[in-house]
C-alpha positions in Angstrom: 117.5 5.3 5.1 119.7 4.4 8.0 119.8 6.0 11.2 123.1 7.0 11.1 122.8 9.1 7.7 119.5 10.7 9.7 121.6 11.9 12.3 124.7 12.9 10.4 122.3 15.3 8.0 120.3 17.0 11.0 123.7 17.4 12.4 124.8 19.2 8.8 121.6 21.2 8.8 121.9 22.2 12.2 125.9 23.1 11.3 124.6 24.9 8.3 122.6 27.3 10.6 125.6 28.0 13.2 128.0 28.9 10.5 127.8 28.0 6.4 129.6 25.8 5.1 130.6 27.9 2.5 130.6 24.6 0.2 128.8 25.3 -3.4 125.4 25.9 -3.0 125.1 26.4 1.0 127.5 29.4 1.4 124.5 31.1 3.6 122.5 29.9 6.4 119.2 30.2 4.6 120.8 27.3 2.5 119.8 24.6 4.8 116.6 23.4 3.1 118.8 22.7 0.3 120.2 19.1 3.3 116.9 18.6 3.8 115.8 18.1 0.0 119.3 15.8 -0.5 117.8 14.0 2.7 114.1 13.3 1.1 115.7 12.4 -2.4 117.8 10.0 -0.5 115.0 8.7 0.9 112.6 8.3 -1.9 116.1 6.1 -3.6 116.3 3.9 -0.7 112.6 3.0 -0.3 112.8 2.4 -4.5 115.6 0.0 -3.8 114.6 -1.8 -1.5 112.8 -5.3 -2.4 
């Protein structure tokens, strides 16, 4: 995973915490975890991709 989609999903967690989103699924702050899954299934894709 590149280092740019890294730092754009801390950034999104760290956003989530401030203030929700309010987008479907992460309309409360306890909702962060839900980024850090996406990030880790992300992850697990790319290194299955990869030659």
């Amino acid at each position: 995973m590149s280092k740019a989609m890294t730092i754009i999903l801390l950034l999104a967690m760290v956003i989530q915490l401030l203030k929700p989103l309010g987008l479907p699924g992460l309309k409360q702050r306890r909702d962060f975890w839900k980024i850090a899954v996406f990030a880790i299934a992300v992850m697990m894709v790319t290194v299955l991709v990869r030659p």
